[in-house]
N, C-alpha and C positions, 0 to 999 in steps of 0.2 A: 458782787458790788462792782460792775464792771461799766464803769463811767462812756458811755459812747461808743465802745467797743462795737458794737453791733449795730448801731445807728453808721459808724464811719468803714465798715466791712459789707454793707449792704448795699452802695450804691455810691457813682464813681464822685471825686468834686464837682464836674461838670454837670453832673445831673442834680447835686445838691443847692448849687446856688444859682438864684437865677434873677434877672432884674423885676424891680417890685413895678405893675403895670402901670402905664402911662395914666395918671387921673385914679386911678384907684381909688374909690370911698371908704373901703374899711380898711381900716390897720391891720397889718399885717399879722401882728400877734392876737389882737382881737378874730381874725380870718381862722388860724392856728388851732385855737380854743375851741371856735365853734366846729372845726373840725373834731376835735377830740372829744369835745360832749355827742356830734352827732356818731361816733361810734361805738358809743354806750359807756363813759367815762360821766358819771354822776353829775358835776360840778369844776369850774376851773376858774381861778381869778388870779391874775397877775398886777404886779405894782412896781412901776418904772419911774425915776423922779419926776417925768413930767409926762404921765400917762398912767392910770388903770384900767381895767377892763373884767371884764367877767363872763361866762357863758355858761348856759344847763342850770342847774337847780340848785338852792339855797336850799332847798330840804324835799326828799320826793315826796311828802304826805301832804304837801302845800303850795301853791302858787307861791314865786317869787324867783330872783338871781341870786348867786351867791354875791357876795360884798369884799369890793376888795381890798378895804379898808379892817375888815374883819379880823377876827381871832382865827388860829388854827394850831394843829401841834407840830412845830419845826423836825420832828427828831433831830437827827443826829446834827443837822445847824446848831443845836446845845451846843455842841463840842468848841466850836469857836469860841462860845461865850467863858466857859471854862478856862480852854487853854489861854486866854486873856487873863480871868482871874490871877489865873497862877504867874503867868510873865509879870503883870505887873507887881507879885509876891517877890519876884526874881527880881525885878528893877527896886523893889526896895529894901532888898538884901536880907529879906525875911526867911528865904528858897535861896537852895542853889541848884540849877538844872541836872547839876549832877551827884546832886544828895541821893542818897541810898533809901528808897521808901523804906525797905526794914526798919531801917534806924528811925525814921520820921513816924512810923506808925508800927510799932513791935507789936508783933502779936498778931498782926490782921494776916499778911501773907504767911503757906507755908513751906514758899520753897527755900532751900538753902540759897541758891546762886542770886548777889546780887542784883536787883533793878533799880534803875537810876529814873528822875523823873524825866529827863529830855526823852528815855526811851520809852515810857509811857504816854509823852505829848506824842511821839511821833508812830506808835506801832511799831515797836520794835523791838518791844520786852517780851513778847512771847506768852505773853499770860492770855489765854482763851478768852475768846469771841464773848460768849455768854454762858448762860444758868446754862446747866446738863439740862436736857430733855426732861428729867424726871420731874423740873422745877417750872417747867414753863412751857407756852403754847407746844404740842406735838402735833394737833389734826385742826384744819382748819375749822371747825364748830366752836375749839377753846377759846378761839378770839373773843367767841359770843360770851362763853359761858365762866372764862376767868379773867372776865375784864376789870374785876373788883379785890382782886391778888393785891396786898399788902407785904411790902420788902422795906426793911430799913437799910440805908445804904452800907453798915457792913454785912447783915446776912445775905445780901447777892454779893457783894464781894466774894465773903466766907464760902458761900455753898459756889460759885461758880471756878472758883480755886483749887476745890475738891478734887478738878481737872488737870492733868499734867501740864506743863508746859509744854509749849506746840515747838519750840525749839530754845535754845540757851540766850538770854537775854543779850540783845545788842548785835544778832548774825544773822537775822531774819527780815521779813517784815510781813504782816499779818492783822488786820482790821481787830480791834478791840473795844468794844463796848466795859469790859470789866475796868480796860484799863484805865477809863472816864471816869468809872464808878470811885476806882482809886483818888484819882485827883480830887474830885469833892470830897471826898471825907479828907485828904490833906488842905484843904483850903479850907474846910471846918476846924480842922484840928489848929493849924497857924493862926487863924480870926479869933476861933472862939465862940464864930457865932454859925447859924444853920448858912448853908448856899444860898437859899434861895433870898434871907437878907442881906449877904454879901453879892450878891448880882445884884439888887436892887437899890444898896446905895451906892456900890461903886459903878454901873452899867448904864439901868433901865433911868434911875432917878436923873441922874448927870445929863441925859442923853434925851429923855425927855422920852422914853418908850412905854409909854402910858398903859399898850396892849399887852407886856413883857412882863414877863410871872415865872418862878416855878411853880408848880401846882402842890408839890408833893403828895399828899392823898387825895384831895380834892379832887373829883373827876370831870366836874363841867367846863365846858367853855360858856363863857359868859357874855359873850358877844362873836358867836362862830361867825366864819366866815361861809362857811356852807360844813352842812353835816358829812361826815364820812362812812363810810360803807365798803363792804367786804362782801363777795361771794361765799360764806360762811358755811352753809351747807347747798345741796347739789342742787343742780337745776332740777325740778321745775319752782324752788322754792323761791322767794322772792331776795335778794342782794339785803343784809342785816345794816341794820342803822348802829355804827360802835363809836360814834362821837364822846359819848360820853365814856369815862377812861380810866383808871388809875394807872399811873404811869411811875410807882415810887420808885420800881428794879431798874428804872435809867436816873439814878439821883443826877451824876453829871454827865451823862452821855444820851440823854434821849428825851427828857419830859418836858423842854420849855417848850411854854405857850406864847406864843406870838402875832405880826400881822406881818403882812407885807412890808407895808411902811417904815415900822419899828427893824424888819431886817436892814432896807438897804439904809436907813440910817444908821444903824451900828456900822455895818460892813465899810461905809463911808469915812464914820468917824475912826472904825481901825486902821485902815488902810491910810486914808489919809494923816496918822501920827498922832491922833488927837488923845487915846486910851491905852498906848506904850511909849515910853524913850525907843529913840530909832533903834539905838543899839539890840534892846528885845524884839522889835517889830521884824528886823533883819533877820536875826534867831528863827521867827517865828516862820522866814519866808524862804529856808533855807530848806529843801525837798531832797526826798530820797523817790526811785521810780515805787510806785504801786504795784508790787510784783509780789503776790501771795505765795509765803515759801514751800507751806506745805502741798500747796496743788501747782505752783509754776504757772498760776493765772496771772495774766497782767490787768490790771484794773481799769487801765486805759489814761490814766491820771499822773500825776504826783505829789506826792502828801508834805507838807511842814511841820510846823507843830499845834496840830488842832484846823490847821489849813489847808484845804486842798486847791491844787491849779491846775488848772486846765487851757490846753492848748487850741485855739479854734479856727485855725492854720488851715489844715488841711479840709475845713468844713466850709469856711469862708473863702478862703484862696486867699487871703490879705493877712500877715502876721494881727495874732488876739490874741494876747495870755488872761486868760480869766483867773479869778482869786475868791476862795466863795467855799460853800460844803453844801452838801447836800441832806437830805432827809427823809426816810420811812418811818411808818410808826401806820397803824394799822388803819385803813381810809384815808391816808394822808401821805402827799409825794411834795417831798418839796425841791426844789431846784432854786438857789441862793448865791451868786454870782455877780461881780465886778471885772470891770475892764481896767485893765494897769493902768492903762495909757490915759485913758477918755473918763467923762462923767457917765458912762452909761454904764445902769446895770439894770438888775431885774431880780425878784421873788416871785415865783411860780407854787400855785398848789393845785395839786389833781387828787379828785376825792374818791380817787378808789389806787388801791397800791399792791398789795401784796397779792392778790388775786386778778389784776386786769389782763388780759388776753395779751402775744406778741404786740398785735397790731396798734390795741392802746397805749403800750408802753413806748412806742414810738412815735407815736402821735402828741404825748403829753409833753413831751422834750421840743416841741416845733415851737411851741412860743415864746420857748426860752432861747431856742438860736434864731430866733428871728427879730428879738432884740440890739444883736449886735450884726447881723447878714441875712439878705432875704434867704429860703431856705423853703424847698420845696421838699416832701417825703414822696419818695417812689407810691406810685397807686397799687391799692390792694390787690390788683390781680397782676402787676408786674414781680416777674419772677421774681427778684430781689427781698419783694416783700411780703415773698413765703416765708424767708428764714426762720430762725430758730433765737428771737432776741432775747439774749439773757438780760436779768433785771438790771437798772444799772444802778442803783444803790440799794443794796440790804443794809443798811445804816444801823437801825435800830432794832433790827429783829431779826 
């Protein structure tokens, strides 16, 4: 999950930013897209507040664009929505950040060593990434063939616990999809009611995100924004259509559904103080670096609670603190980002993810920093962009 690492190690600033041509008819990020659909990236649609755009195919079995008004699956953008539940739990003195999940949900963990929820919002309790292997995708073909797996949100807790702790809660930091999983069941357990109606009337209703769901078992989108797809099995087979989904083993860390639009108006309304007192929102915007303990990988980022920021300094040449998260989930990239400073931001989706080649995985990220700086990617035969680009968010899977 290594945020830009490899996009900013591959080629110098000067050759990343460059001015946008004199007279230019297309947009930039529209320019972006089309690039990365014509490298064999399915489908792409972006939603800017005063611009969307789309390129490649709404479905390959049919004529048409994908829609960038559209549904899609955020992954791990969930987590924002979550770690909001929960601060605004905290702002009404329901939670305390530093309440002991034990205590709040006995019985679900079974480690001795307490965890606290701040170190759960932030990665930092040490509780495993995900389901062991035994539980969940191991070869890429299971995309296809276990996309109808049913988890209720504590038997993936329970069974993904089964695993040790990757270090002692609170001297680490380490990506956690479980530890998502944990907060929705405490924000069920405080309400009373399932997650996905406590998003919707304190979230999606207020807010007016008409395309914003959890799904829980439900597997369709019902207004996609383009279908997703996965290299599922080997070439010469043709790229699997896996739009359609059960996503229940991410109760709060990976299964809402969304659109473009519905993100940057949330991200809007959070940032700008509308869905915390300032006092959480501060909490929420308070980072530690993204530095994976057990491997000493830097992730390129730095995380909050349920937040991530990103710096886009070095890529622009002009100070950008971005504020936003990102998302995998299988045919589905998402890229979800705010500028501190300015009203610009942007939602990006690319409809192939966990299987796309180096070359599209760097391609997919163009139209998201071309948002906020023109932004050229070294050409395919320039040595630079031989490398070796690691993904840059494993979010969800």
């Amino acid at each position: 999950m290594r945020l830009f690492r490899a996009l900013l190690s591959t080629v110098t600033v000067a050759a990343l930013v460059t001015a946008a041509p004199a007279g230019a008819s297309v947009d930039r990020r529209q320019a972006a897209m089309d690039a990365a659909t014509a490298a064999g990236i399915p489908g792409m649609a972006a939603a800017a507040p005063e611009w969307r755009g789309s390129s490649g195919r709404l479905d390959l079995d049919r004529p048409g664009k994908p829609d960038p008004s559209g549904q899609f699956r955020v992954g791990s953008v969930s987590k924002v929505f979550t770690a909001t539940l929960v601060l605004q739990l905290v702002a009404e003195h329901r939670l305390s950040l530093d309440d002991v999940v034990q205590q709040r949900l006995p019985g679900l963990l079974p480690y001795p060593q307490p965890i606290t929820v701040h170190e759960l919002l932030q990665h930092t309790s040490g509780v495993p990434r995900d389901l062991p292997l035994a539980y969940t995708w191991a070869t890429l073909p299971e995309l296809d063939t276990e996309r109808f797996e049913h988890f209720d949100g504590a038997e993936s807790v329970r069974l993904s616990t089964t695993q040790p702790l990757l270090f002692a809660p609170g001297t680490g930091w380490s990506y956690s999809n479980t530890g998502f999983n944990i907060l929705g069941l405490l924000v069920e357990k405080i309400t009373g009611e399932p997650l996905a109606k406590v998003l919707d009337e304190r979230i999606a209703r207020p807010l007016g995100l008409h395309s914003t769901f959890l799904p829980g078992d439900f597997p369709f989108l019902p207004r996609p924004a383009a279908h997703g797809y996965e290299q599922a099995y080997p070439v010469p087979h043709p790229i699997t259509d896996v739009t359609t989904y059960n996503y229940s083993r991410y109760l709060g860390a990976g299964q809402l559904v969304s659109s473009g639009p519905d993100v940057n108006r949330f991200l809007d309304a959070l940032l700008g103080g509308r869905l915390l007192p300032a006092a959480q929102l501060a909490e929420m915007q308070q980072t530690v670096p993204a530095v994976d303990t057990p491997t000493g990988v830097d992730q390129g980022y730095a995380y909050g609670l349920g937040l991530m920021r990103f710096d886009l300094t070095p890529i622009c040449g002009t100070p950008i603190t971005l504020w936003g998260h990102a998302g995998d989930v299988a045919g589905y990239n998402t890229l979800a980002f705010k500028d501190a400073a300015t009203p610009r931001q942007i939602t990006t989706v690319a409809t192939l993810d966990i299987t796309a080649n180096p070359r599209q995985r760097l391609l997919r990220q163009v139209p998201f920093v071309n948002e906020f700086c023109a932004f050229t990617p070294p050409p395919a035969s320039a040595p630079a962009a031989k490398a070796e680009y690691a993904p840059l968010f494993r979010s969800a899977l």
